[in-house]
Structure formats: C-alpha cells, structure tokens
C-alpha positions in Angstrom: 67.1 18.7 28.3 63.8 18.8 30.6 60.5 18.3 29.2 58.7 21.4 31.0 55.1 20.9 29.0 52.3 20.2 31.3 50.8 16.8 31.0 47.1 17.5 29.8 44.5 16.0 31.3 42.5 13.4 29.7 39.1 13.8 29.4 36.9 10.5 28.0 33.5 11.7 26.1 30.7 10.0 26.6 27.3 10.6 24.4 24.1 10.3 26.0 20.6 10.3 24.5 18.1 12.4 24.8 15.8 10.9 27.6 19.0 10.7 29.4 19.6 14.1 29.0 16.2 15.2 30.3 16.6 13.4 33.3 19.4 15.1 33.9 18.2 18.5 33.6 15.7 18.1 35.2 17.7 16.6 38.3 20.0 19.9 37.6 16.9 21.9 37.9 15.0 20.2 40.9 18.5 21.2 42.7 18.4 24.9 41.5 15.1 25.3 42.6 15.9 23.8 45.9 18.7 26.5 46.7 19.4 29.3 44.9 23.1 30.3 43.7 23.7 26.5 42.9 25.9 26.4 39.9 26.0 22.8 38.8 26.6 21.4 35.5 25.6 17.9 34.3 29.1 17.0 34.7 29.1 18.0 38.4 26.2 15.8 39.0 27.2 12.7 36.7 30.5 13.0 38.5 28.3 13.5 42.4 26.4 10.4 41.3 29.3 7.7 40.1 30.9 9.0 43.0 28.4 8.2 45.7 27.9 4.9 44.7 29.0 1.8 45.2 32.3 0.8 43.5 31.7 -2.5 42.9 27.4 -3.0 40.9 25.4 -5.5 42.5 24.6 -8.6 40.8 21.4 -7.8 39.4 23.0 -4.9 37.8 25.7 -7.3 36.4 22.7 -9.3 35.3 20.9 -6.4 33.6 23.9 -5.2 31.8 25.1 -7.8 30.6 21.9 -9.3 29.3 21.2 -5.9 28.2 24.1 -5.4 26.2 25.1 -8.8 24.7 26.6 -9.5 21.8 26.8 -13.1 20.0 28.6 -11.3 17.0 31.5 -10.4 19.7 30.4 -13.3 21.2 31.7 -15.2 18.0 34.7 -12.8 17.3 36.4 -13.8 20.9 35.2 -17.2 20.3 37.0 -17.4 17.4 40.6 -16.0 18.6 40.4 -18.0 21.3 40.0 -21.4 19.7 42.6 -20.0 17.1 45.3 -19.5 20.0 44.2 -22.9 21.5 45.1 -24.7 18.2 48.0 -22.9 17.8 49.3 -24.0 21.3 48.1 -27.9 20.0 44.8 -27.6 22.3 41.5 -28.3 22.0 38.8 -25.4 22.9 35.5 -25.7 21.5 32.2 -23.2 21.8 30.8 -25.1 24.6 33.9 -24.4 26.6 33.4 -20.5 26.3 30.1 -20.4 27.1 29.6 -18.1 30.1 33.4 -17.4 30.3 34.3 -13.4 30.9 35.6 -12.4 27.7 38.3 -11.0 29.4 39.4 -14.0 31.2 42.9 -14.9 31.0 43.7 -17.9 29.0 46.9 -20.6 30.3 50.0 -20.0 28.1 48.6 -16.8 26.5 51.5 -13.8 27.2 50.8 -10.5 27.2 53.3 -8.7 24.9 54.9 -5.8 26.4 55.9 -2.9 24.6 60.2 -1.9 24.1 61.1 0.7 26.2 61.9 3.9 24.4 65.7 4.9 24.6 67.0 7.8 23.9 71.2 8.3 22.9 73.0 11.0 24.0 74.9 12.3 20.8 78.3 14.7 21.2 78.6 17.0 18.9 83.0 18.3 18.6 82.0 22.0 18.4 85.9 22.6 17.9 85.8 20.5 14.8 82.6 21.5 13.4 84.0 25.1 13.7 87.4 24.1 12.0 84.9 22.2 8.9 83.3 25.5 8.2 86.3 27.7 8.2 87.4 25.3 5.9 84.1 24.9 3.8 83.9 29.2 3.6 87.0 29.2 2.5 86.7 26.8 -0.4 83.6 28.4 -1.1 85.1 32.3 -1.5 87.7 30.7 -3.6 85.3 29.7 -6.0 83.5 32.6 -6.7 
C-alpha cells in the first residue's frame, strides 16, 4: 500500500523579546518606506539576514555567546555524565579535565546507540477460507435461532 500523505514541513518557533521585535519592525518599515509595494514579513527578513551571512560566526562571536550564555549548572550536569561513563569504562575523568572541553565533544569508547529499524510483515489473508468460516458460522448461527 503507498503512503500518498504529503510530508509536512517543519517549522521551528522561535520567541523573541520585545526590543527584538522593535528592531525588527522598524527594519520592516525603514524598507517599506524605501520602496513602496514591498511586502515583507519579519520572517522574510530574519530569513534575508541568516542567509546573507556568514555560515560559520567569527570568534568573537563564539566568545560573546558563549560567555553570554553559560551555564555551570549544565556545566555540572555534563560533568557529571561524563565522569559517570568514565568510571563505568574503569577511567579516571575529573573536573579539571572538562574544563573548556565542547560539551558536545565525543568521548573514546562512548557508542552512539542507534535506533532498530522498523519492519513491517506482509500478512496473507486465505479469502477462500475466510469465506467458507462464515458460511459456516451463519449457518450455525440461523440454526440457533
């Protein structure tokens, strides 16, 4: 049997706050105003903008953002797993040793679980059979009435 649903698109939400926002509008505006007939929404220009930049952020910007959006309770949380799997695997991994480290840095000897493949049987149904049952079963049935 085919599967003839369209795959919907996936759209990630993202909340900004206000300032944001009014930045925003007023870039939408400053473009308006600039050419009439412009129909742009703040998607459009969020989109324009990601777009046009580089892929890759320089590393001041790594710098800002990461100082900017640092966490020693996650800090603590990944510290914590990882010593965790290191003892488990008889190794030694203290604090000092993930200081600075990506969080999402691979660690040696930690496997990635992948996920079963979904299977689906094939199931054949005797229709000759199934037909003969219910003959069978009505009858039985209009006998006991």
């Amino acid at each position: 049997m085919e599967n003839n649903k369209k795959r919907q698109k996936h759209f990630d939400r993202i909340t900004l706050d206000t300032k944001t926002l009014q930045i925003i509008d007023g870039w939408i505006a400053q473009v308006k105003l600039y050419k009439s007939g412009v129909d742009l929404s703040r998607k459009d220009l969020l989109n324009w903008l990601v777009q046009n930049l580089p892929e890759r952020l320089s590393g001041s910007q790594e710098k800002q953002l990461a100082e900017a959006h640092y966490s020693e309770l996650r800090f603590l949380h990944y510290a914590a797993r990882r010593i965790k799997d290191a003892k488990a695997r008889g190794e030694t991994l203290t604090l000092k040793d993930l200081e600075g480290k990506p969080v999402n840095a691979k660690e040696p000897g930690v496997k990635r679980k992948l996920r079963k493949p979904k299977t689906t049987e094939a199931v054949s149904v005797d229709i000759s059979a199934t037909n003969e049952n219910s003959v069978a079963n009505n009858e039985i049935l209009k006998s006991t009435q």
